[in-house]
C-alpha positions in Angstrom: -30.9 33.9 0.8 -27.9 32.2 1.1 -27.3 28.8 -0.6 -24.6 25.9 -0.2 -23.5 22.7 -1.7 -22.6 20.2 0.8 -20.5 16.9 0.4 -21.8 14.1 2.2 -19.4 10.9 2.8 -21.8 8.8 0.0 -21.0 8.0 -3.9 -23.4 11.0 -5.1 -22.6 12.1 -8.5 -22.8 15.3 -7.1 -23.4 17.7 -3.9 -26.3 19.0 -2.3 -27.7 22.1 -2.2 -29.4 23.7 0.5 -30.4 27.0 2.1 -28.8 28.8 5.0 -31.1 29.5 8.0 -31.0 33.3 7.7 -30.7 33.6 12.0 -27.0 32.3 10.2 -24.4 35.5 10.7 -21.4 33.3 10.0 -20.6 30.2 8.5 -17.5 28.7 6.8 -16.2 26.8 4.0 -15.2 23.4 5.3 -17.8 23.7 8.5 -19.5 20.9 9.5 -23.3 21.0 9.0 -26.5 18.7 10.0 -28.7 18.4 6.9 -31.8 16.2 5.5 -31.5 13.8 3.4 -34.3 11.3 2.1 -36.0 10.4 5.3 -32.9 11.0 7.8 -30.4 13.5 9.2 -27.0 13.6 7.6 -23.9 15.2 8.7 -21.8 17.2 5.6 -18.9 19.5 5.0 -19.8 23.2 3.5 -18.4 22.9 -0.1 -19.1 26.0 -2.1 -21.6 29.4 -1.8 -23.9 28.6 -4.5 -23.4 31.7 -6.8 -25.7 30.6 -9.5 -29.4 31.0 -10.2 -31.2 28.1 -8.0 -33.9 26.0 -9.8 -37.0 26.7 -8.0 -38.8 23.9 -9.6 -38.1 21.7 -6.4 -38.0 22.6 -3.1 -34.0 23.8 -1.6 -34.0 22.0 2.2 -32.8 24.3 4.7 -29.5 23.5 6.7 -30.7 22.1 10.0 -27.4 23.0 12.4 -23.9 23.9 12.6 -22.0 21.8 14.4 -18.7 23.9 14.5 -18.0 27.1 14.9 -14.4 26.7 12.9 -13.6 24.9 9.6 -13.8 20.8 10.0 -11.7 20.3 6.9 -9.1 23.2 5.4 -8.9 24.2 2.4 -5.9 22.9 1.5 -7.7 19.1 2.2 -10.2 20.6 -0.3 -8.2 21.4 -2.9 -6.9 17.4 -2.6 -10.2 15.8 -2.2 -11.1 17.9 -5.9 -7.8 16.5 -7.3 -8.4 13.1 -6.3 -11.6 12.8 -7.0 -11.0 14.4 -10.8 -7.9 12.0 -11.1 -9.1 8.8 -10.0 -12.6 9.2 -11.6 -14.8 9.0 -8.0 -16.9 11.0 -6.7 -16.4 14.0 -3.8 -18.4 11.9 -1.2 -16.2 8.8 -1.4 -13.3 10.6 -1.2 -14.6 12.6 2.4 -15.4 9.2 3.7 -12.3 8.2 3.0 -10.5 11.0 4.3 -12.4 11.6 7.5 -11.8 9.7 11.1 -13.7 7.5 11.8 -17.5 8.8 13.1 -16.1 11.9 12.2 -19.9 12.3 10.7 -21.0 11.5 13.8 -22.7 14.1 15.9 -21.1 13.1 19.2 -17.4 14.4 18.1 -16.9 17.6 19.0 -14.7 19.2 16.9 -14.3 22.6 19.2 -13.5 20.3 22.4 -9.3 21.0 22.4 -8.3 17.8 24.1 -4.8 18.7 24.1 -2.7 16.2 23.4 0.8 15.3 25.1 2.7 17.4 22.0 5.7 19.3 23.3 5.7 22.8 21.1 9.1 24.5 22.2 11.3 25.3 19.8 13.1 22.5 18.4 16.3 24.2 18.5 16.1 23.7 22.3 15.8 19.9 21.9 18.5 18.1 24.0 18.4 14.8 22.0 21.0 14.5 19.5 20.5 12.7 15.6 23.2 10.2 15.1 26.2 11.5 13.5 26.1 10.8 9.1 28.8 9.3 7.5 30.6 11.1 4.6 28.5 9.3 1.9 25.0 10.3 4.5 26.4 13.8 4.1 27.2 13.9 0.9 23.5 12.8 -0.2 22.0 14.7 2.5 23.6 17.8 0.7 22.6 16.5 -2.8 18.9 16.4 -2.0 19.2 20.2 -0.8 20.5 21.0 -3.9 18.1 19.3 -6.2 15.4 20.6 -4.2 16.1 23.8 -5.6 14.8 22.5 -9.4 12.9 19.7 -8.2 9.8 19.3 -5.9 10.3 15.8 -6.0 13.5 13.8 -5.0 14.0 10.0 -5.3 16.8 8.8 -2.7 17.7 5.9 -4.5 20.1 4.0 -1.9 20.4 0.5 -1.6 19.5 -1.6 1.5 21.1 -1.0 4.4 22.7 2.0 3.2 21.5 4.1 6.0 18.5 6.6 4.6 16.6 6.5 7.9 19.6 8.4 9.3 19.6 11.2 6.1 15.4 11.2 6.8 15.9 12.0 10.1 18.5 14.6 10.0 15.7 16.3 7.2 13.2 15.9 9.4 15.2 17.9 12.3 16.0 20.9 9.7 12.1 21.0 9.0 11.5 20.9 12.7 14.1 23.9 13.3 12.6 25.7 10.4 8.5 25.5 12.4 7.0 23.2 9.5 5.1 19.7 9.9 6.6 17.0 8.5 4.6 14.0 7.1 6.2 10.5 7.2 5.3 8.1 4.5 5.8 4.1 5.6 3.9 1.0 3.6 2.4 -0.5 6.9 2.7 0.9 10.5 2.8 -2.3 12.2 5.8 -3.6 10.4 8.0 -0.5 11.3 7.9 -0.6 15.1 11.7 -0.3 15.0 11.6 2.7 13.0 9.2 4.7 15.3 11.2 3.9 18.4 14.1 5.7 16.9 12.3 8.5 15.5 10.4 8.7 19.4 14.2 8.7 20.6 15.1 11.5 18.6 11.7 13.8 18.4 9.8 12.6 21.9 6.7 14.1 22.1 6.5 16.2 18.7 6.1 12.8 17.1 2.1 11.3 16.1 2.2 7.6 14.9 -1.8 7.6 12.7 -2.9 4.5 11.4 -5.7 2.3 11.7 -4.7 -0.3 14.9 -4.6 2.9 17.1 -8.2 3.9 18.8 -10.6 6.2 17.0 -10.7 8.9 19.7 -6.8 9.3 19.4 -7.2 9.3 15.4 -9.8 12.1 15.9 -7.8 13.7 18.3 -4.3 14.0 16.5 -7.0 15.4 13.8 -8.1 17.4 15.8 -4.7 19.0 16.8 -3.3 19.4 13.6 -6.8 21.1 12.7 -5.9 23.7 15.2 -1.7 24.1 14.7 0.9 25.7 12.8 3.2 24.1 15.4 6.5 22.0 14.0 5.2 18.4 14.3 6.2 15.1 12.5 3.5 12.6 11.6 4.6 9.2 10.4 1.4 7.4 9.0 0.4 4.9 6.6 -1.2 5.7 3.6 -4.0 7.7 5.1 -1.8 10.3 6.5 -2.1 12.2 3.0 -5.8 13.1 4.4 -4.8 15.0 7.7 -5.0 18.8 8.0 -1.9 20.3 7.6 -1.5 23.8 8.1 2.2 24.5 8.0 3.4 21.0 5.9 7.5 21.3 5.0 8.3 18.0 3.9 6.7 15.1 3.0 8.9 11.3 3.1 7.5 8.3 1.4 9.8 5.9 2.7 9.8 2.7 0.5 7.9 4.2 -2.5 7.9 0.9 -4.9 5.5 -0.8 -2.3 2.0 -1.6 -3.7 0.3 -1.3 -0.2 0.7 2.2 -1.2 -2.3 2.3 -3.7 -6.2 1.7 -2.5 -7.6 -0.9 -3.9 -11.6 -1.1 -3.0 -13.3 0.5 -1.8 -13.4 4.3 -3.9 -10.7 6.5 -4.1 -8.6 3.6 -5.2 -5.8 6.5 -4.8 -2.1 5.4 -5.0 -0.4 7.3 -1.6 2.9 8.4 -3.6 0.7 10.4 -6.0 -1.6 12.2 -3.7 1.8 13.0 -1.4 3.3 14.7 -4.1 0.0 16.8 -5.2 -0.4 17.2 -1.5 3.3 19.2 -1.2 2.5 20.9 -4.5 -0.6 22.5 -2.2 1.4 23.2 0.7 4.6 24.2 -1.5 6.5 21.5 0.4 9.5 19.0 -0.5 8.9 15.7 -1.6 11.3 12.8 -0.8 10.9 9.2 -2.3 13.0 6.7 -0.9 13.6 3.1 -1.8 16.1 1.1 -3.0 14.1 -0.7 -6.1 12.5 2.3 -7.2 9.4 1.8 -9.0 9.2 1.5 -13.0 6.9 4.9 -13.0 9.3 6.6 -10.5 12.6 5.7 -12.8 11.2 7.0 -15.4 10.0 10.5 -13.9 13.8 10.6 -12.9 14.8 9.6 -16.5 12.7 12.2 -18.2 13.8 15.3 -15.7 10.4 15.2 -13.5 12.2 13.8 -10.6 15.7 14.8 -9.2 17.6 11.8 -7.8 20.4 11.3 -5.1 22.3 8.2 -4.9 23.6 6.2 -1.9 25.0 3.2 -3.6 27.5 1.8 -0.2 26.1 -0.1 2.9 26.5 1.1 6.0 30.2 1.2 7.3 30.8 -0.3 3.6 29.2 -3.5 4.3 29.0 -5.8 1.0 25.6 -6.2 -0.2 24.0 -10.0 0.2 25.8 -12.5 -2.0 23.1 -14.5 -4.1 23.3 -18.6 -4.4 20.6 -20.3 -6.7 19.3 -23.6 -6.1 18.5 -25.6 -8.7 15.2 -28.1 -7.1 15.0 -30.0 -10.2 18.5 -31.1 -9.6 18.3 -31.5 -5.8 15.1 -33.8 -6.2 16.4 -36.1 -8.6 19.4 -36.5 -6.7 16.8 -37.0 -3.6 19.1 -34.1 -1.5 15.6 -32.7 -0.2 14.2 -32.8 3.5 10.5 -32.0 2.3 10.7 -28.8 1.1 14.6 -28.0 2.3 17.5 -28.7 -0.1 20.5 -30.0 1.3 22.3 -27.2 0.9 19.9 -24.6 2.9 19.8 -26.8 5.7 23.9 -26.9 5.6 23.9 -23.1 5.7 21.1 -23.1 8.2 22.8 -25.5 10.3 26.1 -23.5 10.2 24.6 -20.4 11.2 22.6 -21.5 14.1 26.0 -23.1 15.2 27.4 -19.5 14.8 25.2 -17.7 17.0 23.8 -16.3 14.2 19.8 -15.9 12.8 18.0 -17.1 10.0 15.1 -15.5 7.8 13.1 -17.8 5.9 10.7 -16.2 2.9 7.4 -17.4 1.7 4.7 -15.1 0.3 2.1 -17.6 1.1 0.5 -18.5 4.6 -1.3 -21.4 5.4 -0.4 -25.1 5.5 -0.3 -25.4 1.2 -2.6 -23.5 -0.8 -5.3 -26.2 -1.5 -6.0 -29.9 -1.5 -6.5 -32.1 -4.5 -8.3 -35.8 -4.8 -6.0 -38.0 -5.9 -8.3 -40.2 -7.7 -10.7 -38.0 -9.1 -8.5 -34.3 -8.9 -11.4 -32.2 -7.4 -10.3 -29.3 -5.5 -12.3 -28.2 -2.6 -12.9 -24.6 -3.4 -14.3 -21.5 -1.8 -18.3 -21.5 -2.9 -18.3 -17.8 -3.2 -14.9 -17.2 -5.2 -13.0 -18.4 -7.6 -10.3 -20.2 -5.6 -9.1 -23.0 -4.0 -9.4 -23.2 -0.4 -6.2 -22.9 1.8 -5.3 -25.7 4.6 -4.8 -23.7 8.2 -4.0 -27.1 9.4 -3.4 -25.5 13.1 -7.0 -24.2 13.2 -8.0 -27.3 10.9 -10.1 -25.4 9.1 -10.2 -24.6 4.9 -9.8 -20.9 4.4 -10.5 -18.4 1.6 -8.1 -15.7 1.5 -10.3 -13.3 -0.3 -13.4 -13.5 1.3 -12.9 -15.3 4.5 -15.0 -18.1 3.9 -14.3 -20.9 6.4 -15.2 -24.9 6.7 -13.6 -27.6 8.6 -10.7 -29.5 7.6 -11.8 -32.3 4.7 -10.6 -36.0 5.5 -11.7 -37.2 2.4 -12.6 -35.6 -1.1 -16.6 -34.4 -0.8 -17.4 -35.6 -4.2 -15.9 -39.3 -4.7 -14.5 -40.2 -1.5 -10.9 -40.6 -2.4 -7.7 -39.3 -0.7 -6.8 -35.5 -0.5 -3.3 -35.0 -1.3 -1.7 -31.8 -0.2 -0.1 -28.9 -2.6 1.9 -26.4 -2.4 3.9 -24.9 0.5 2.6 -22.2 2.7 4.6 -20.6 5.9 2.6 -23.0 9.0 3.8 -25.6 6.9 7.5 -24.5 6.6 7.0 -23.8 10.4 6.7 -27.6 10.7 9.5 -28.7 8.5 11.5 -26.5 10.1 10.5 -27.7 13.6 11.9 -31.2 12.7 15.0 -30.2 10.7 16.4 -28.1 14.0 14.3 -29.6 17.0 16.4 -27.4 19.2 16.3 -24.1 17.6 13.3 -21.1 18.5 11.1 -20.5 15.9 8.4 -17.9 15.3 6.1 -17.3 12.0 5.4 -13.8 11.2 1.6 -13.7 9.2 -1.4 -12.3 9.0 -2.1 -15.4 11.2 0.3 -15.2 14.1 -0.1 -11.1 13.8 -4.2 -10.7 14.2 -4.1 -8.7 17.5 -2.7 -5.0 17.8 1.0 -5.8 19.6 1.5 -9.5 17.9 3.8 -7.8 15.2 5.5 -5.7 18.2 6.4 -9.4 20.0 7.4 -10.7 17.9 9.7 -8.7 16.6 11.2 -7.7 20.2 11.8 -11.4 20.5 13.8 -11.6 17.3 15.7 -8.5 18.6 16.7 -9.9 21.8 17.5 -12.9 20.2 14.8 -15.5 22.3 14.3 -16.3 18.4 16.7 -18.1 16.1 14.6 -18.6 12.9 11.8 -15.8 11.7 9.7 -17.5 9.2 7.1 -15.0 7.3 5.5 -13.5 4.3 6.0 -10.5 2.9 5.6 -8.5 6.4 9.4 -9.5 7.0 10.9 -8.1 3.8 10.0 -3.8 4.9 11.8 -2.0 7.3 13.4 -4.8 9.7 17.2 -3.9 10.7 18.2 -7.1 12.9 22.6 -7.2 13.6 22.8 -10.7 13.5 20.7 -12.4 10.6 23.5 -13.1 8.1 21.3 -15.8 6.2 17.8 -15.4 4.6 16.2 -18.1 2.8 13.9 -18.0 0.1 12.0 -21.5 -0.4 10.3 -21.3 -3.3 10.9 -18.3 -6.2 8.8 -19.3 -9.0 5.9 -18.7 -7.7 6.2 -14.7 -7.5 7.2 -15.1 -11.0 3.5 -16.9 -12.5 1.2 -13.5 -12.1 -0.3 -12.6 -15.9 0.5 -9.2 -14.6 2.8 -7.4 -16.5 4.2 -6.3 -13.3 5.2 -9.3 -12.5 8.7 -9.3 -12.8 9.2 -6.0 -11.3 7.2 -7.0 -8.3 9.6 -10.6 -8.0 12.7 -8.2 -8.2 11.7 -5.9 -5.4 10.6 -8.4 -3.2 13.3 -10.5 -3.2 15.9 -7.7 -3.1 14.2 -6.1 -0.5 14.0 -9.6 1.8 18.0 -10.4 0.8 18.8 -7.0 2.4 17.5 -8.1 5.7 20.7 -10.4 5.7 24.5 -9.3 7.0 23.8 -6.0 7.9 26.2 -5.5 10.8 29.3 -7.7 10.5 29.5 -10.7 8.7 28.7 -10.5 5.2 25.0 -11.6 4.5 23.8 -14.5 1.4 20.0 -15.0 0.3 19.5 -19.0 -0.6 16.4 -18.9 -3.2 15.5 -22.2 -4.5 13.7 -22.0 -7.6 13.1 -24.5 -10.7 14.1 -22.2 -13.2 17.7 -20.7 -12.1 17.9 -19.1 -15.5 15.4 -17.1 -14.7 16.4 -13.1 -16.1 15.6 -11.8 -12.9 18.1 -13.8 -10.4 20.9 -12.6 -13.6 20.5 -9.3 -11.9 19.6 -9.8 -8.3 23.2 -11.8 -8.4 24.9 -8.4 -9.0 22.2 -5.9 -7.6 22.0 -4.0 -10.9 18.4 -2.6 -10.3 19.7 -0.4 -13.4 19.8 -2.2 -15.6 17.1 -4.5 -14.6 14.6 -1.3 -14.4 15.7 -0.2 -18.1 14.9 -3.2 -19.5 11.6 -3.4 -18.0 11.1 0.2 -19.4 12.0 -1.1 -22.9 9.3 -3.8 -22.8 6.9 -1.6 -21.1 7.2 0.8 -24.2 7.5 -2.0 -27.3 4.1 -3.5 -25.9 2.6 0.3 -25.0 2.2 -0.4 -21.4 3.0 2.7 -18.7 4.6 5.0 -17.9 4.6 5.2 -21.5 0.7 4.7 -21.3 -1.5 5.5 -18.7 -4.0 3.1 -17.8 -7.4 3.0 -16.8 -9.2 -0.3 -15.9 -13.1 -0.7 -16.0 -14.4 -2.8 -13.5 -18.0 -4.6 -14.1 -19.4 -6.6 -10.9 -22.8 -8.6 -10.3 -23.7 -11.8 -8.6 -25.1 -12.7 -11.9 -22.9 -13.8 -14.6 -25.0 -13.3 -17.3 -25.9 -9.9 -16.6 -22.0 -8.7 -16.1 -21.2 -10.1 -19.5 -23.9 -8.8 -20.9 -23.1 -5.1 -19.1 -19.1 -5.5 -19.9 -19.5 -6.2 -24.1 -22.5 -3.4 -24.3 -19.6 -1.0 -22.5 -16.6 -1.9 -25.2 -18.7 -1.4 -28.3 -19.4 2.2 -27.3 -15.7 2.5 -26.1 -14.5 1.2 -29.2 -16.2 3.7 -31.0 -14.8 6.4 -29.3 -10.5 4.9 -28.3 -10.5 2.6 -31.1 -7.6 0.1 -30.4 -6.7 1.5 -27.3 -9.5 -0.5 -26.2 -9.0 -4.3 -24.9 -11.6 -7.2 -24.9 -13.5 -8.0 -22.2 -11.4 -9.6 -19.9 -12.4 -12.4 -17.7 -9.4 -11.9 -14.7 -7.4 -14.5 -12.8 -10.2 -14.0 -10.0 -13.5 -14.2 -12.0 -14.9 -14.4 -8.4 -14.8 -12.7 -5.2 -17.6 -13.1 -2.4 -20.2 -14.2 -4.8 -19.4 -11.0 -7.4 -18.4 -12.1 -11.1 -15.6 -9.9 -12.4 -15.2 -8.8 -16.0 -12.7 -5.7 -16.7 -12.0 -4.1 -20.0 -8.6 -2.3 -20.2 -7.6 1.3 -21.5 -4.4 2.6 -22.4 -4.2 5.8 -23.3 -1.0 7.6 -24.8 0.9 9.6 -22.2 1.3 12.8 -24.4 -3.0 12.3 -25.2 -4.8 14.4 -22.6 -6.2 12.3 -20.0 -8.4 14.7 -18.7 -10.0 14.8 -22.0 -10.2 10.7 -21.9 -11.8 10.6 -19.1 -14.3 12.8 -19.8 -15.1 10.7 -23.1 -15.3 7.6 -20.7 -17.7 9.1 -18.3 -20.0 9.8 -20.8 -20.0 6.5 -22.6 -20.2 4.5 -18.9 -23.4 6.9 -17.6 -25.0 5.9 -20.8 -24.4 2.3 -20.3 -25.7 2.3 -16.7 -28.9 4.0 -17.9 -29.5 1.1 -20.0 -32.7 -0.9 -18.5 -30.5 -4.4 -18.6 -27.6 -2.6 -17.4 -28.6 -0.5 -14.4 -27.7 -3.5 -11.7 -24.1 -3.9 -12.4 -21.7 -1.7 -10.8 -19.0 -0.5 -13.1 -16.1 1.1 -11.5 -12.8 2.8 -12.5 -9.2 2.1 -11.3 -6.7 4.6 -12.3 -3.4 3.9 -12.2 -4.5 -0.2 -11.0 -1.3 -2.0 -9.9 
């Protein structure tokens, strides 16, 4: 008799065993199998041969079917799902559902089925289209990353914006070709990088797959499918869950813009960071890892810094463009001289103005949509908030609706305060509103907004962008979407209208975050002719952060972060773990949460914080407590988390405790 364990896509502390059918002559790790479970049918992956003795007190199901003949999952995708689910303390189950297409578990797919896809498998060497040429500094890192290669796995190409690292990615990406290995391509969202897949489609054709989640579910299940099947040279440029597709033959894997926190998976389980699993991922494969960015992230720094990284270094623009010049606003000195048009100081709108006049585009920044991020009474100061979390509601005044961000929550738009009648005065700026403003300041100019409102259906981002491009628009105003990955020849002015906000997160993150965002959303400014400036109006123009976004030392901005990071024992010099206790009743989450840190104190002493009542004590009717641990990174973690297993099971086996979910985020951003 024959026995397996089987992972099905569900948060099971464990797999299921079950017995072969012994009519079975073959069977494979990795195969897909129909099995029961409770009441119902389930579909599984083949996990291990159970080689121990099998406790015959309860009855060992029998497999029902195979629905493959071949492998559904390798076992180099094996060997990750075990990692990741060790790592970031989840279970095997979550991390298959994760990992799989979607219905992938369904029945229907048939995995044997080879719907060949349009994928042109010649050698690459008899490719006609020819990479744009590199410039001597391109070459020079090019060469540089080929020789740290040879002591490092891991590379960070640390080139500042506009310095031209798409074209020393791409000319990788051909040698890996030529050479027969599959190349994975790393970006932070697919939608924003449109322009980047038309010029790797230019260069590659039909041995390019774009995988992400606005494309249909058969063609995710059929590039899956393919790659199952190959050893063939193929580049895949994904978001994040691109790290879950079979590769047989993997050569290279770019995360292209490696600081970005879309990276990292926030809910539900794994809540995996991308840059971590793509470097375990070419470990597996014995593959190349490049990281490329050009505000590298505090961890990444300092994996360079202590010899874990090699790093290569493009420090010019392209065709030795200057790097955005940086002017300050001061608002508290613009208001009380009364040189504001609503939210524009005078002298944005003279730089605007001059611009336009130019021929030239104009960015505008806000990391907030909406009208303004809530409504006040002015007589009694009630703020109409979102019934199910913690937050004020958000004016949409083109939809006239209240929104809540987190939970999507929506009500009509309030004339008058709910509780005492009065007059609701509106706070805060949010990009519809800027839209408006901007509207009146320049009647005559084309303006487009660029968020999660104006981008909702699968080509919106695509249009608008192509607009922009062809120059049918003369002022882009958006969130963070237009700070990645946009090369535009003629926007030699960006605008930032309001700073101080990225600067007011309790994180202590939060400065590092500020920094790369607004470096990153300056170098969408001059870069192809005229030098390009970034306008940020802020009410603190001391700030330390604009001392070093004036001169673009990310340097020395990074190694004092690193210095604070290790005087208050915060990573990379500690690694993190954060406990995560949710119920929709209060009482029982409090409760749960200070049970859960006296046992942990017991056992990691002060490495153990309070129980910490977060920001957002409330999402879609949950109550959030979180207790913090930071663990020394010379401690074994492995060992750490072992000890915090054991002391959360015994907490959830607790009669009052048993309702609350308690999670773990490794590594939380």
């Amino acid at each position: 008799m024959v026995y397996v364990d089987v992972i099905l896509p569900l948060a099971l502390p464990t797999t299921l065993t079950y017995r072969l059918p012994q009519s079975w002559k073959e069977w494979h790790i990795g195969q897909r199998v129909v099995v029961p479970f409770v009441k119902k049918q389930a579909v599984g992956i083949i996990y291990k041969e159970h080689t121990q003795a099998i406790d015959h007190s309860f009855e060992i199901k029998e497999v029902t079917m195979a629905l493959d003949d071949n492998p559904a999952v390798n076992s180099r995708q094996l060997a990750l799902w075990e990692w990741i689910a060790e790592y970031y303390m989840c279970t095997l189950g979550e991390v298959m559902a994760a990992a799989l297409p979607t219905k992938f578990a369904d029945r229907t797919f048939a995995l044997d089925q080879h719907q060949k896809l349009h994928i042109n498998t010649s050698n690459y060497a008899d490719e006609t289209r020819d990479l744009s040429p590199l410039t001597e500094p391109q070459s020079i890192a090019l060469n540089d990353i080929l020789t740290q290669w040879q002591t490092h796995q891991t590379v960070l190409l640390f080139g500042v914006t506009s310095s031209g690292k798409t074209e020393v990615y791409t000319h990788l990406i051909a040698q890996t070709l030529q050479a027969g290995k599959q190349v994975l391509y790393l970006v932070p969202e697919i939608a924003l990088t449109t322009q980047l897949t038309d010029r790797l489609n230019s260069y590659f054709g039909d041995k390019m797959f774009v995988y992400h989640s606005r494309i249909t579910d058969t063609r995710r299940r059929d590039i899956y499918r393919q790659l199952l099947a190959t050893t063939d040279a193929q580049l895949v440029v994904s978001a994040r869950s691109g790290i879950f597709l079979p590769f047989n033959n993997l050569g290279l894997v770019i995360v292209d813009e490696e600081h970005e926190q879309s990276y990292k998976q926030a809910d539900p389980a794994p809540r995996y960071h991308a840059r971590s699993v793509a470097i375990i991922l070419s470990r597996l494969h014995n593959a190349h890892t490049l990281l490329g960015t050009a505000t590298p992230a505090v961890e990444t720094w300092h994996n360079v810094k202590t010899g874990k990284y090699g790093m290569v270094r493009l420090t010019q623009r392209y065709q030795g463009m200057a790097l955005p010049r940086l002017t300050l606003i001061d608002l508290n000195r613009q208001y009380h001289r009364k040189e504001m048009y609503g939210h524009f100081s005078d002298p944005l709108v003279s730089r605007m103005k001059e611009e336009l006049e130019a021929g030239k585009q104009v960015i505008l920044f806000q990391n907030r949509r909406g009208y303004a991020p809530m409504l006040i009474c002015e007589q009694c100061g009630q703020v109409p908030r979102c019934p199910d979390c913690d937050v004020p509601l958000t004016l949409h005044l083109s939809q006239r609706q209240l929104q809540c961000h987190y939970c999507g929550y929506t009500q009509p738009m309030l004339n008058s305060c709910p509780s005492c009648g009065g007059r609701l005065q509106i706070r805060g700026l949010g990009t519809e509103r800027i839209e408006d403003e901007v509207a009146q300041l320049f009647p005559s100019a084309r303006i487009e907004r660029m968020d999660w409102d104006t981008t909702r259906r699968k080509d919106d981002y695509q249009h608008i962008l192509d607009r922009f491009a062809e120059h049918q628009t003369d002022i882009l105003i958006g969130t963070q979407m237009v700070t990645k990955g946009l090369h535009f020849d003629d926007v030699s002015l960006v605008g930032v209208l309001s700073a101080d906000h990225l600067f007011n997160s309790p994180s202590y993150r939060c400065y590092e975050r500020a920094y790369q965002m607004l470096e990153q959303v300056a170098g969408r400014a001059g870069r192809k002719g005229k030098a390009g400036e970034i306008i940020i109006q802020t009410w603190d123009v001391e700030h330390p952060v604009f001392k070093h976004l004036a001169t673009h030392s990310y340097e020395q901005f990074i190694s004092e972060q690193l210095q604070e990071r290790q005087a208050y024992n915060f990573p990379p010099y500690y690694r993190e773990i954060t406990i995560i206790f949710k119920h929709n009743n209060e009482q029982k989450v409090v409760h749960t949460a200070h049970l859960c840190r006296e046992r942990l104190v017991r056992v990691f002493g002060s490495r153990c914080s309070e129980v910490i009542t977060p920001p957002l004590q409330r999402i879609g009717g949950q109550t959030h407590r979180h207790i913090h641990l930071l663990i020394e990174a010379t401690a074994s973690i492995t060992q750490a988390k072992r000890l915090l297993n054991e002391q959360l099971k015994a907490v959830q086996e607790l009669k009052d405790c048993r309702q609350v979910r308690i999670m773990q985020d490794v590594d939380p951003l």
